[in-house]
C-alpha positions in Angstrom: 0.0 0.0 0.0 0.9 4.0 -0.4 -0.8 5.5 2.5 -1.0 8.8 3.1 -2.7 11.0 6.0 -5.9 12.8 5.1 -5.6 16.5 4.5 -8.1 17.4 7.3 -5.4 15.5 10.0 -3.7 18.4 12.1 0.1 17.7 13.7 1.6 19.8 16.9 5.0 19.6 18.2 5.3 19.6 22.2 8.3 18.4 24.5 7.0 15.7 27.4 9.8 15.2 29.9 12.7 16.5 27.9 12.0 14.7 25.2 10.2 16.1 21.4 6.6 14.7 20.4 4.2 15.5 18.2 0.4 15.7 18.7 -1.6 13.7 15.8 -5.2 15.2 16.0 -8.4 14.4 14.0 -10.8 17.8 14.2 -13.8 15.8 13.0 -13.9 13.6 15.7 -11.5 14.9 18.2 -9.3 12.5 18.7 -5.6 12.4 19.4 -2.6 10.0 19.0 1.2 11.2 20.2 4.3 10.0 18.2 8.1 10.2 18.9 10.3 11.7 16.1 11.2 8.4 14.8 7.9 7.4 14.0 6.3 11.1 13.1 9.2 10.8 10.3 7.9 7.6 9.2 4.1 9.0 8.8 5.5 12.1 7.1 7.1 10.0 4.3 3.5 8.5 3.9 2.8 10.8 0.7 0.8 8.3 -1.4 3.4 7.5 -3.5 6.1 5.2 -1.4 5.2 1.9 0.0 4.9 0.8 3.5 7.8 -1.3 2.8 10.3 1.5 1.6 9.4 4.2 4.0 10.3 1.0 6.7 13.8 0.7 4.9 14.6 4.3 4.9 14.0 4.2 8.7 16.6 1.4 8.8 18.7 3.4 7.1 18.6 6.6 8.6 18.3 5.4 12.3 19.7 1.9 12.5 18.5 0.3 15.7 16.7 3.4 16.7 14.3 2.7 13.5 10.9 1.3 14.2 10.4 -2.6 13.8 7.9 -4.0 11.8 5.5 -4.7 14.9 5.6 -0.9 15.7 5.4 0.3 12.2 1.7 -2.2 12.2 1.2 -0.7 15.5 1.4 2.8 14.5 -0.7 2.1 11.0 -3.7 0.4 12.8 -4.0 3.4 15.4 -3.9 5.8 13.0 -6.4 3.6 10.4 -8.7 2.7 13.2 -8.8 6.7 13.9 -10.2 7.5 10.6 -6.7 9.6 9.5 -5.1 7.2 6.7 -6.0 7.5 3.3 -5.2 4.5 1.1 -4.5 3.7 -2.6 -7.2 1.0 -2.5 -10.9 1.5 -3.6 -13.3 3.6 -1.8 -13.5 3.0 1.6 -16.8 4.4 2.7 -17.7 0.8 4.1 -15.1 1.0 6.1 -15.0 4.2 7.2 -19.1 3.3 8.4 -17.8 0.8 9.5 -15.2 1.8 12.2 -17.7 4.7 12.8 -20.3 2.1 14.3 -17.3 0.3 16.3 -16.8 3.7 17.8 -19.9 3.8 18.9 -20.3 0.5 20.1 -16.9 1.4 22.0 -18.2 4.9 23.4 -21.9 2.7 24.5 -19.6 -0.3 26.4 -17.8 2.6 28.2 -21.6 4.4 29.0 -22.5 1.4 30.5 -19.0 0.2 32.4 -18.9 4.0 34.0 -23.0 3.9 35.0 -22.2 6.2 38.4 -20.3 9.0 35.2 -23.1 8.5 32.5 -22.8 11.4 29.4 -25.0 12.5 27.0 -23.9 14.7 24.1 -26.4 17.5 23.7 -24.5 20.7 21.3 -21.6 22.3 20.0 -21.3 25.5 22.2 -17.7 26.5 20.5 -19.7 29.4 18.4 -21.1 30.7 22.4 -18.0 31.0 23.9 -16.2 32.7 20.9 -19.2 35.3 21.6 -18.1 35.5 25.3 -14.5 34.9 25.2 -14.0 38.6 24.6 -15.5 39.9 27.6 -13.3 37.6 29.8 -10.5 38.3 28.4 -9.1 41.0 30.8 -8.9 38.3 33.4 -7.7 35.5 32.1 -3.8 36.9 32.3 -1.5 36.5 35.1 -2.7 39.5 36.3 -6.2 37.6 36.5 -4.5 35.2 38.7 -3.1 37.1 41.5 -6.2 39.2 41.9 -8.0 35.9 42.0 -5.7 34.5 44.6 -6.4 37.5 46.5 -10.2 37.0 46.0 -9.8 33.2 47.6 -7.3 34.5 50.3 -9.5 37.5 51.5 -12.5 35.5 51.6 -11.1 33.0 53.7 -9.9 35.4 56.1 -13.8 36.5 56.1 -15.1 33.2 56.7 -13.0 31.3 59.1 -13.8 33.0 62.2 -17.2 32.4 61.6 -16.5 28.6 61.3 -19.0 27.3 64.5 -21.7 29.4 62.4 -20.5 27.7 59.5 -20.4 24.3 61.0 -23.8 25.2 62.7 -25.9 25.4 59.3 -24.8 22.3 57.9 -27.7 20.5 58.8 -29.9 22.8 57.6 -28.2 22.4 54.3 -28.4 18.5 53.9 -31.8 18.5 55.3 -34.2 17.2 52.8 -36.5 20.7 52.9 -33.4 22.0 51.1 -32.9 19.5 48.6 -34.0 21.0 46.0 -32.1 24.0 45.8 -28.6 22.5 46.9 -29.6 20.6 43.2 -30.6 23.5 41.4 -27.1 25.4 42.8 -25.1 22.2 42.6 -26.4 22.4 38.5 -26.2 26.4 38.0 -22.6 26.2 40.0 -21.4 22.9 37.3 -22.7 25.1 34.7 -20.4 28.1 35.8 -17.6 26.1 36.2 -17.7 24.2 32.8 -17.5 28.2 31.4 -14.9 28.5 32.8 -13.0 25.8 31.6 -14.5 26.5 27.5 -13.6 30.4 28.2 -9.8 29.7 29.3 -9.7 27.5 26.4 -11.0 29.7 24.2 -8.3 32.3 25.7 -5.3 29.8 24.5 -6.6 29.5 20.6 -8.3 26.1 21.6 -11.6 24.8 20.3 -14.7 23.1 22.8 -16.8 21.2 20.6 -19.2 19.1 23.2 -21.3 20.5 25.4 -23.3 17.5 27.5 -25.0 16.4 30.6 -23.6 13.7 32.9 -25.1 11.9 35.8 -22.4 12.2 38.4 -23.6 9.8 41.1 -27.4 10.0 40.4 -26.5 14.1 40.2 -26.7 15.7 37.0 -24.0 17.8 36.0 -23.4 19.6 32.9 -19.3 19.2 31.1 -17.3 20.7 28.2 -14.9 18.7 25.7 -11.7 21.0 26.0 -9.2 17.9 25.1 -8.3 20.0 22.4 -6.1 21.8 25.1 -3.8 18.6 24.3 -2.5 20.4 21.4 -1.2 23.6 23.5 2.6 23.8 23.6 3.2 25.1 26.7 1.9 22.9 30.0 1.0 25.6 31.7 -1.6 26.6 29.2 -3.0 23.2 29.6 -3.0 23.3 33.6 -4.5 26.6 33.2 -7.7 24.9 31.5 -7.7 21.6 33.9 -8.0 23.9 36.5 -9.8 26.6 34.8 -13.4 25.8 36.2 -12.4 25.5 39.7 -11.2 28.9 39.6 -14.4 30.2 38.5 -15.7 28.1 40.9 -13.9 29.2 43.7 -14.2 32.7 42.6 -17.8 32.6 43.2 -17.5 30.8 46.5 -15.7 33.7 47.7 -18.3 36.2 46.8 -20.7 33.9 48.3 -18.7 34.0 51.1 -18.7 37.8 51.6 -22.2 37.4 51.2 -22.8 35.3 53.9 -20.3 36.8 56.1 -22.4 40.1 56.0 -25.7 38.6 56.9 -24.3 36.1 59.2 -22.5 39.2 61.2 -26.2 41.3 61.0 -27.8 38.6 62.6 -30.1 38.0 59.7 -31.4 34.7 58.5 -33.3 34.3 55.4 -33.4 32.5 51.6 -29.9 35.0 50.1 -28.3 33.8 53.0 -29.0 30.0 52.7 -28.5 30.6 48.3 -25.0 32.0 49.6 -24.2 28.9 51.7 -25.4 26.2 49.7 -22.8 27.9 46.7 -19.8 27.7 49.2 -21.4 24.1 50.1 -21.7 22.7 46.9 -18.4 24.6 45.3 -16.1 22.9 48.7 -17.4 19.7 48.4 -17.2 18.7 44.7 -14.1 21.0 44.1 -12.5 18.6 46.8 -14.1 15.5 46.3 -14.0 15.2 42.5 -12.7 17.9 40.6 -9.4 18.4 42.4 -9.0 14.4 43.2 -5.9 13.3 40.9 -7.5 10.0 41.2 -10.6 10.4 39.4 -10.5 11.4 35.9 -11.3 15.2 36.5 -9.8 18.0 36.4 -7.1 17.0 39.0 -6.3 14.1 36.9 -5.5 16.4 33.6 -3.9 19.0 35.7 -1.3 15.9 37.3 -0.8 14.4 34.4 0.3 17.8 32.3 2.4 19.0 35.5 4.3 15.5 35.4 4.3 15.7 31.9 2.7 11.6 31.7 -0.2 11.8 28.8 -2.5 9.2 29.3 -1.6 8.6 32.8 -4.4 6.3 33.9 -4.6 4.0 30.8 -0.8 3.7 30.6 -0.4 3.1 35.2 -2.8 0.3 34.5 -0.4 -0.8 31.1 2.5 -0.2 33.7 0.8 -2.8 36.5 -0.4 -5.5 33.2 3.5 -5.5 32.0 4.8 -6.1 35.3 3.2 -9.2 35.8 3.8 -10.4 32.6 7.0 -9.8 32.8 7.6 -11.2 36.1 5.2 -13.3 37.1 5.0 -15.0 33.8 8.2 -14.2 32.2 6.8 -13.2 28.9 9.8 -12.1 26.3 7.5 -10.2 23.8 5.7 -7.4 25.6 7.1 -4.3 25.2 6.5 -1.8 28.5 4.5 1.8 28.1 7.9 3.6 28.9 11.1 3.0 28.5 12.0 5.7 31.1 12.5 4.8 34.6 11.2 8.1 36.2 8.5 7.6 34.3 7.9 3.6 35.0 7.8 4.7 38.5 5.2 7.5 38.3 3.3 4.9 36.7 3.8 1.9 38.8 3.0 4.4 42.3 -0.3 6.2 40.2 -1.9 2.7 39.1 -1.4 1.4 42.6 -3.3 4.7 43.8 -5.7 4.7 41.7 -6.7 0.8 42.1 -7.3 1.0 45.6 -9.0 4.3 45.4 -11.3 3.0 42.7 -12.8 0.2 45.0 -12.9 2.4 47.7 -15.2 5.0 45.7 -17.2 2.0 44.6 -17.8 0.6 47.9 -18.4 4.4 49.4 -20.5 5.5 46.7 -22.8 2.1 46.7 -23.1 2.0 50.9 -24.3 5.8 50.3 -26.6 5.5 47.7 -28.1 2.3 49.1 -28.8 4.2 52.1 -30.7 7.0 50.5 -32.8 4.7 47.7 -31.9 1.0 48.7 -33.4 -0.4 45.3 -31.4 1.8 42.9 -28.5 1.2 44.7 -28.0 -2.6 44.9 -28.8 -2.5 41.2 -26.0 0.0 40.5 -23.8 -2.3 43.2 -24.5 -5.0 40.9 -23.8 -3.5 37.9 -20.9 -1.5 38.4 -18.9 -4.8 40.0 -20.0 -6.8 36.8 -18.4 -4.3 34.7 -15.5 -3.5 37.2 -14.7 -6.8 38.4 -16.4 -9.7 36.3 -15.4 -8.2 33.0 -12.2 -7.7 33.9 -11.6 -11.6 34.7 -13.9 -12.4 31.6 -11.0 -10.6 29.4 -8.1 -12.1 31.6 -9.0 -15.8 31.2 -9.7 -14.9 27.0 -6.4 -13.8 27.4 -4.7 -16.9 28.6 -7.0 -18.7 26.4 -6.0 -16.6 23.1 -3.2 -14.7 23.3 0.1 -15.6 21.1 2.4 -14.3 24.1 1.4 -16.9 25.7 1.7 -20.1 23.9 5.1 -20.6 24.3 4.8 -20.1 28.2 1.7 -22.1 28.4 2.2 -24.3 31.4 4.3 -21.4 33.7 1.4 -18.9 32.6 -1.3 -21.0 33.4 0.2 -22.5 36.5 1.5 -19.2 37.9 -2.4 -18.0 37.3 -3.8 -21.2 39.2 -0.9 -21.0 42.0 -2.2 -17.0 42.6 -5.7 -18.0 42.9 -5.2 -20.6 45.2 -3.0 -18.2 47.5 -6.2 -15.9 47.2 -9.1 -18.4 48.0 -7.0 -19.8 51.2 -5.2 -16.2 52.5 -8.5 -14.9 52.3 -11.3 -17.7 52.5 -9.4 -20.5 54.3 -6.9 -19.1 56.7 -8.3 -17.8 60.2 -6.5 -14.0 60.4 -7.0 -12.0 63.7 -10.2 -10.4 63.8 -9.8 -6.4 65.0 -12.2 -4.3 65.8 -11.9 -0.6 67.1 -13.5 1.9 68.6 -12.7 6.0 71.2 -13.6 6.2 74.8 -12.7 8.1 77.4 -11.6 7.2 81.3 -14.3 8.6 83.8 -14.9 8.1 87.7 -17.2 5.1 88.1 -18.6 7.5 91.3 -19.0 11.0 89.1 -22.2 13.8 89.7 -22.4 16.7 87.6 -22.8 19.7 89.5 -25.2 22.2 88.0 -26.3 25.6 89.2 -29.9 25.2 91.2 -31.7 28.8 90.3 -30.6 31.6 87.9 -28.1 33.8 88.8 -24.4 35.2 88.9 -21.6 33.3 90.6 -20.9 36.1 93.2 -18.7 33.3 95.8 -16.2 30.3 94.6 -15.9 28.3 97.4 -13.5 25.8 96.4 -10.7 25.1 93.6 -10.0 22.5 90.8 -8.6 19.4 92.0 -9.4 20.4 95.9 -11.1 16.9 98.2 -14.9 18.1 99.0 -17.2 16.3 100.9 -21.0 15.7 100.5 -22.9 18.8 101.4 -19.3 21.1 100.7 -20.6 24.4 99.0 -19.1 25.0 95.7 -20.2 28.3 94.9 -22.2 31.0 96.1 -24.7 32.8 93.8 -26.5 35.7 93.9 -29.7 37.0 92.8 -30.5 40.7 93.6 -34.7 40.2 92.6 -34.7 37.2 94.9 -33.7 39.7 98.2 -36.6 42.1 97.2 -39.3 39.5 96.5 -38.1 37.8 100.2 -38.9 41.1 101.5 -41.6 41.7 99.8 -43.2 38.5 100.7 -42.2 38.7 104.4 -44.0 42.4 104.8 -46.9 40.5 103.0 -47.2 37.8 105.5 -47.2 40.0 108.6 -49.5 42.4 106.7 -52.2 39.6 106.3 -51.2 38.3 109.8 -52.5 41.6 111.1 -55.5 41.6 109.1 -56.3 37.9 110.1 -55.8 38.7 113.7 -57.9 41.9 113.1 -60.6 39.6 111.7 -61.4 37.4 114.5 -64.1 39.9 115.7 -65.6 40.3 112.8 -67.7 37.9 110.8 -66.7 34.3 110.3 -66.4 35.5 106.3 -64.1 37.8 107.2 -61.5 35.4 109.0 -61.8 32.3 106.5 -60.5 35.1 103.9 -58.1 36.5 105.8 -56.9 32.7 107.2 -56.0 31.6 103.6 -54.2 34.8 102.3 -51.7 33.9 105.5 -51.5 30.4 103.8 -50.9 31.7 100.4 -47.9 34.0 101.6 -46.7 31.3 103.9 -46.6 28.5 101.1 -44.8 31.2 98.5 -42.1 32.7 101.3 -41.5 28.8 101.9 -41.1 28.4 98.1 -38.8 31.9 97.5 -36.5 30.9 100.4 -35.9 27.4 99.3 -34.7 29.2 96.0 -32.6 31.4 97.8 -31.4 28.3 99.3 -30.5 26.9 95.7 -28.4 29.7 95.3 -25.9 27.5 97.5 -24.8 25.0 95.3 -23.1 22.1 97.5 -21.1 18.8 96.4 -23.8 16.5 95.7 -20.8 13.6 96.7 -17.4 13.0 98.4 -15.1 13.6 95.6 -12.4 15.8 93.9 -13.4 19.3 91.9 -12.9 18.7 88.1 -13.5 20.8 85.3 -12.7 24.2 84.8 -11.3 27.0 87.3 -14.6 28.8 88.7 -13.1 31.7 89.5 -12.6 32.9 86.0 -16.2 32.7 86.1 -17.4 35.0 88.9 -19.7 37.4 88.0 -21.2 35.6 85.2 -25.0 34.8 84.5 -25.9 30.9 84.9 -29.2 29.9 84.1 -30.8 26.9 86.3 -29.4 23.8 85.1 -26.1 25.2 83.9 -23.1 22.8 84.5 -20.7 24.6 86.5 -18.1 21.6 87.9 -18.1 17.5 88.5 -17.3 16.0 91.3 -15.8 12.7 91.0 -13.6 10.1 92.9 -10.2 9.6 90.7 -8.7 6.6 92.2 -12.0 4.3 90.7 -11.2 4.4 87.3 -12.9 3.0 84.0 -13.3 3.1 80.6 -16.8 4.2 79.0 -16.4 3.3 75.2 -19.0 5.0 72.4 -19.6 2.1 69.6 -22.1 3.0 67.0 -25.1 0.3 65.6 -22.8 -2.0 64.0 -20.1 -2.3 66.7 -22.9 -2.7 69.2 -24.2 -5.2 67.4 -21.3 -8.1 67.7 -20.8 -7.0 71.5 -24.7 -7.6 72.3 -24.6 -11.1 70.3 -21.3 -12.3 71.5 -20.5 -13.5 75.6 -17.7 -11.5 76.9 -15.6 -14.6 77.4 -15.2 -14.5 73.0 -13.2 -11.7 72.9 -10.4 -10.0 74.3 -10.2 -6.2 75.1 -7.5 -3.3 75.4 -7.3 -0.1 75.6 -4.1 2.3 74.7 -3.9 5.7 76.2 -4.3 9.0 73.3 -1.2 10.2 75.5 0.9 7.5 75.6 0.1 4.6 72.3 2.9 2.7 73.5 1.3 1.4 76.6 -1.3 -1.5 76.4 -3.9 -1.8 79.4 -5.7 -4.8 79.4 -9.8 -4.2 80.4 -13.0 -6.4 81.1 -16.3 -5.5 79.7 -18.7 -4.2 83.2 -21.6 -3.2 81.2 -22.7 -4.2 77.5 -24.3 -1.6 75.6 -27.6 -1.3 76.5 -30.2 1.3 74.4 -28.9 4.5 72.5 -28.0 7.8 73.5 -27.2 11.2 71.9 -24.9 12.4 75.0 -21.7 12.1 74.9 -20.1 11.0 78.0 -17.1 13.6 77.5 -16.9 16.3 75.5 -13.0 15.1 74.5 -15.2 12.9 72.4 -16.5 15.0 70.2 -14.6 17.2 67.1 -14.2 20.1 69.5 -12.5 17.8 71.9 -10.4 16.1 68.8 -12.6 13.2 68.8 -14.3 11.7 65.7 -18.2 12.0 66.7 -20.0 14.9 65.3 -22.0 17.1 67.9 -24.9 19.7 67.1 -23.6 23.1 67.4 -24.7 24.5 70.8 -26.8 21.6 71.9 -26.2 20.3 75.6 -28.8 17.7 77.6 -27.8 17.1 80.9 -24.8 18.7 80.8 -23.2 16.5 78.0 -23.2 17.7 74.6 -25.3 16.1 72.0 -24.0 13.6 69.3 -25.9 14.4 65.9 -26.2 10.8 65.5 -27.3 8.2 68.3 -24.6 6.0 70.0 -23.8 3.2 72.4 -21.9 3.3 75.5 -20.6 0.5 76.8 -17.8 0.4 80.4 -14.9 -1.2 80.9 -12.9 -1.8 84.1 -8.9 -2.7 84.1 -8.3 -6.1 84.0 -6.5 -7.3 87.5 -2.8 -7.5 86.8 -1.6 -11.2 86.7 1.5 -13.0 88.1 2.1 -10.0 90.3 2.8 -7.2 86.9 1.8 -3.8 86.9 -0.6 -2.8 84.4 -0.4 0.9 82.9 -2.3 3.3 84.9 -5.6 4.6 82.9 -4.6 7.6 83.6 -7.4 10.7 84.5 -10.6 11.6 84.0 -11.1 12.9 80.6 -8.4 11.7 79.1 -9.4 9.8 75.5 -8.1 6.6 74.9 -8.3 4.1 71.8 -10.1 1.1 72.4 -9.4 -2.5 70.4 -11.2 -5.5 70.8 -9.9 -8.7 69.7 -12.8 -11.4 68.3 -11.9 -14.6 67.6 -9.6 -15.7 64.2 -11.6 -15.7 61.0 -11.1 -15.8 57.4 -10.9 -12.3 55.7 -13.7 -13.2 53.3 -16.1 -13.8 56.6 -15.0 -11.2 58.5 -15.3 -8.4 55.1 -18.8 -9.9 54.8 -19.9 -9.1 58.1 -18.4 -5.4 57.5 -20.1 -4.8 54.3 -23.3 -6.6 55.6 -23.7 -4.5 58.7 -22.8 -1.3 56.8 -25.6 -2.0 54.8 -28.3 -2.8 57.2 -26.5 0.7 59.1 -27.4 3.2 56.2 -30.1 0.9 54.5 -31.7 0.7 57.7 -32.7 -3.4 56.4 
C-alpha cells in the first residue's frame, strides 16, 4: 500500500519530559494519538506514493536500531487507520470508514455502560457561544487575573473562618431534605459556571470546545465541556490553566458567596440570600475537593497531574505499567514491550496505578453503601452492575487472554500454572486461613462515682468556694450565687405575711367570712415565702458527693450569669477508674450477640500509644444515646463524633447521630505485673477488641453486611 494521511489531520509539536513529540489530532472527531520523532518521520514520508515497505527501509537506514520494527510500524498504521486519519490507494472505503464509525460507537456505549455512576450525553456544539463570550473575559484571564484571584480566595477565607462554629452550625440545615431541591438547582447552576470556565480559558489559548453534554455524576446531574483539544497547547502551563480553569471560577464565586454570607451572618439575619450564599460555598467545597481536584478520578485534577508531570495518558498507561509487570515477572513473557522505557516515568506509573486501584474500589464501595442508604433499590442495582463491569469483566477478558493470546503459547504451562498458584493463594489467604479479627473503637476514662454539678436557680456566681482538683465532701458548698430580685421579692413577701397576719388577727371579731378570707391569704404567703426561700437556698450549690473538683477554674467565672441547670463543675472520685467506650449500631451489634468470654479487650492511652492496658467488659451496651459522656469525644475535643452546634442535655453535649456506650474496668494485673495506669478523668483513649480468628472473606462480609443494614436501615 501507499498510504497517506488525510488533509483534514492536524500535527503539533510539544516536549514531554525533555523529550520532542508530536500531537496527531483528527478535528472531525476529536481524537488524538502522540508519536516520537522516529515514527512522526515515518508517517510524514507517507505521501501516497512510497510503500509501507520503503518508508520502513529508509527508517533502517537513517536510524539503524533506533528505527521502528515492523511490529511498531503495524502498530502505528492500525492506530492511526482505526482513527479514521489514513487514506489508502485502494478503492473507496466508505464501508469501512461506516464501518469503524459504528465500532466507535459500540466502544463509546460499552464505556456508557461500564462508568454507569459518570453517565454522558452529548447535547451541542457551544464552540460558536463561547467565541461570543471569550472577549469579555479576556481581561482576566492573564497572570494578572490570577493574582487578583488569589487574593479573592485569600480575603475570603480570612472573612469566613472566624465564623467557622456558624459555618459548621448550618450544615444540617443544608443536607436536610426541605433543602434539597435547591442544593440541586445550585449544585447544576454552580457545574454550569464552572464548565464556562474551563471553554472560556480555552478559548483564551486558541483552543476549540466542541461538546457541550449532561452527565449523571452519582445520580446528580451535572453539565461538562470537551476542551481535550487543550492537548495540542505547547506550553503545560496553558493546559493546567484549562484543567483547573473551572475550579477557579468556581472558587471565585465561592468567595463572593462567602462575603455574602459573612455580611448577613455578622447582621444577625437569616433568610433565603443567605441560605443561596451557603449552599454555593457548600456545593463549590465539596465537589471542588471531592471530585474535581481528586488526581485519582478522571477530573480535572487528573489532567492538571498528568500535564504538571508531563505523563499523557496517565491512567490508561499506570494500568499498562501494572499488566507489564506481571507479565514480565510473574509470567516471564519475552515479547511485551512496556508503556515507557523511562524509569522516572515507570515509577510514576507503577505508584499512580497502585493509587488509583485502591481508590477505585474504595469510591465503589463508598459510593454504593451511600446511595443504598438514600434509595436501597437503585443502589444494589448500581452495586450489581458497576462490580460486573469493574470486576467480572475484567476476569472475563483475563481468562480470553490466557485462552488466546500468542504471548502466551510458548509459556503455556508457567502462565497457566502461575495464574492457578495466585488463585489458590487468594481463595486460602482470604477464604481459608483464620486471620485476627480487630475491631476498634474511642472512649474516654471517667470516675465510676461522678455527679455533675449544675447551678440550682438563675443567677451570677458572686462566691467560689472551692478550687479544681481540691477533696470536698458531700454537702461542701461549691459556689455561692446571687440574685439581687430574689432579696426584694423575700422582703416583699415577708412584709406580706405580717401584713395579712394583722389583718387575720384583726378579723377574728368580725364575721366568720371575714377570718376564713383573711386565714387563707396567711396560707398563700406562707406556702410562696416557703417556696422563694428554698430558692434562695439553691443559690448554695453544694457537692452533691465525696469527691475531687474537676472541670474548669470557677473563679474565672465569677460574676457571670448561669441559668438553672447550667453545668458549673463534676465532682468525681479519681482513684475508681474506668473506661466508657461509644460504639455505633454496627459495633454494638457483635458486643450484644457475642459473651464477653469471646473476645479479648485493650485499651491504649491518646497520650501514651505505647502502653497497652488490658480491660473487662462491666456493662454491654444497653439502648442509644445522643450524649456524649465527655466532650474530649466530640470534634471540639479532637474526637471523631459529630455534635450539634450548641446543643447540651444534661450537661453532655449532644451527638448528631445516636450512639452506644458500653464500660470497661482494668483487668486485674496477673503474676504479680503492673498494668499501665488509665490515667485521669477525661483523658481519650483508643479502644481494640480482639474477636476470635476468621477468614478475611467472613470477617469483610460481616463489615459490608452490617454497613448495609446501618445506612439501609434493612
Amino acid at each position: 500500500m501507499k498510504p497517506r494521511l488525510r488533509p483534514h489531520v492536524q500535527i503539533v509539536r510539544q516536549h514531554f519530559r525533555g523529550a520532542r513529540w508530536y500531537v496527531v489530532q483528527d478535528p472531525t472527531s476529536n481524537a488524538y494519538f502522540r508519536l516520537n520523532p522516529v515514527a512522526h518521520e515515518f508517517v510524514g514520508l507517507m505521501d501516497g506514493s512510497r510503500t509501507v515497505e520503503s518508508i520502513w527501509e529508509m527508517g533502517l537506514t537513517r536510524h539503524a536500531d533506533d528505527a521502528l520494527t515492523q511490529n511498531e510500524v503495524i502498530n502505528v498504521l492500525s492506530q492511526l487507520h482505526s482513527g479514521n486519519l489514513l487514506q489508502g490507494d485502494l478503492a473507496p472505503e466508505t464501508e469501512q470508514l461506516l464501518g469503524r464509525g459504528r465500532e466507535r460507537v459500540q466502544q463509546k456505549a460499552v464505556q456508557q455502560a461500564i462508568g454507569l455512576m459518570y453517565f454522558k450525553v452529548r447535547l451541542f456544539n457551544p464552540d460558536h457561544l463561547l467565541t461570543a463570550l471569550e472577549p469579555f473575559f479576556r481581561p482576566a484571564i492573564n497572570r494578572v487575573g490570577f493574582i487578583a484571584w488569589c487574593v479573592l480566595v485569600a480575603a475570603a477565607l480570612g472573612t469566613v473562618l472566624p465564623h467557622w462554629q456558624q459555618l459548621r452550625g448550618q450544615f444540617e440545615s443544608t443536607i436536610a431534605p426541605s433543602n434539597w431541591f435547591a442544593l440541586a438547582a445550585t449544585f447544576v447552576l454552580v457545574k454550569l459556571w464552572h464548565e464556562l470556565g474551563h471553554g472560556l480559558i480555552c478559548k483564551r489559548f486558541g483552543g476549540h470546545v466542541p461538546e457541550f453534554g449532561a452527565m449523571m455524576l452519582v445520580l446528580m446531574p451535572a453539565p461538562y465541556v470537551d476542551a481535550s483539544s487543550a492537548w495540542t497547547f505547547r506550553s503545560k502551563w496553558q493546559r493546567v490553566a484549562v484543567g483547573g480553569g473551572g475550579m477557579m471560577f468556581e472558587l471565585a464565586l465561592a468567595s463572593v458567596m462567602a462575603f455574602v454570607w459573612t455580611s448577613m451572618n455578622r447582621a444577625g439575619e437569616a433568610g433565603l440570600v443567605k441560605q443561596l450564599a451557603y449552599n454555593v460555598m457548600f456545593t463549590s467545597s465539596v465537589s471542588t475537593i471531592i471530585f474535581n481536584a481528586n488526581p485519582l478520578m478522571r477530573f480535572d485534577g487528573y489532567y492538571m497531574l498528568s500535564d504538571v508531570l508531563e505523563v499523557p495518558n496517565l491512567m490508561q498507561r499506570s494500568m499498562t505499567m501494572l499488566k507489564f509487570l506481571a507479565q514480565k515477572h510473574l509470567f516471564q513473557l519475552d515479547s511485551i514491550q512496556a508503556p515507557t522505557s523511562s524509569p522516572g516515568e515507570a515509577v510514576l506509573l507503577l505508584a499512580y496505578g497502585i493509587g488509583a486501584f485502591i481508590y477505585r474500589i474504595l469510591v465503589f464501595f463508598s459510593i454504593t453503601l451511600y446511595i443504598m442508604g438514600k434509595l436501597f433499590a437503585i443502589g444494589l442495582l448500581l452495586a450489581a452492575w458497576t462490580a460486573a463491569m469493574w470486576f467480572v469483566l475484567p476476569v472475563a477478558g483475563f481468562l480470553r487472554w490466557l485462552v488466546t493470546n500468542t504471548a502466551v503459547q510458548d509459556r503455556r504451562t508457567r502462565v497457566w500454572g502461575v495464574t492457578a498458584a495466585l488463585v489458590a493463594a487468594a481463595v486460602l489467604i482470604v477464604g481459608v486461613i483464620p486471620m485476627p479479627d480487630h475491631r476498634r473503637a474511642e472512649g474516654v476514662v471517667e470516675s465510676a462515682a461522678r455527679s455533675g454539678v449544675f447551678a440550682g436557680a438563675q443567677g451570677s456566681i458572686g462566691q467560689v468556694h472551692v478550687r479544681s482538683g481540691q477533696r470536698v465532701k458531700k454537702g461542701d458548698p461549691i459556689v455561692t450565687m446571687t440574685l439581687p430580685e430574689m432579696d426584694a421579692m423575700l422582703r416583699l413577701a415577708r412584709a406580706q405575711l405580717a401584713e395579712h397576719e394583722s389583718l387575720e388577727l384583726l378579723s377574728h371579731s368580725r364575721t366568720p367570712g371575714e377570718q376564713m378570707v383573711a386565714e387563707k391569704y396567711v396560707e398563700s404567703d406562707k406556702a410562696e415565702l416557703a417556696y422563694l426561700e428554698s430558692q434562695a437556698s439553691e443559690l448554695v450549690v453544694r457537692a452533691p458527693q465525696d469527691g475531687v473538683v474537676a472541670g474548669s477554674d470557677l473563679s474565672q467565672f465569677v460574676g457571670r450569669m448561669m441559668n438553672k441547670g447550667d453545668v458549673l463543675c463534676e465532682v468525681l472520685e479519681p482513684q475508681d477508674l474506668r473506661v466508657a467506650a461509644i460504639l455505633s449500631q454496627q459495633q454494638a451489634d457483635w458486643i450484644a450477640t457475642l459473651p464477653p468470654e469471646k473476645f479479648e479487650t485493650e485499651v491504649r492511652r491518646a497520650s501514651r500509644v505505647n502502653e497497652v492496658i488490658p480491660v473487662v467488659m462491666t456493662r454491654p451496651p444497653a439502648a442509644a444515646r445522643r450524649e456524649l459522656p465527655h466532650e474530649a469525644l466530640g470534634f471540639q475535643g479532637g474526637g471523631k463524633v459529630e455534635t450539634r452546634a450548641g446543643k447540651v442535655q444534661n450537661g453532655e453535649r449532644v451527638a448528631s447521630r445516636p450512639l452506644f456506650k458500653a464500660l470497661f474496668r482494668e483487668k486485674p494485673p496477673e503474676n504479680g505485673e503492673t498494668a499501665p495506669a488509665l490515667g485521669m478523668p477525661g483523658e481519650r483513649v483508643y479502644v481494640r477488641f480482639s474477636l476470635p480468628a476468621r477468614p478475611l472473606l467472613a470477617q469483610w462480609i460481616d463489615r459490608v453486611r452490617q454497613s448495609v443494614q446501618g445506612r439501609a436501615k434493612v
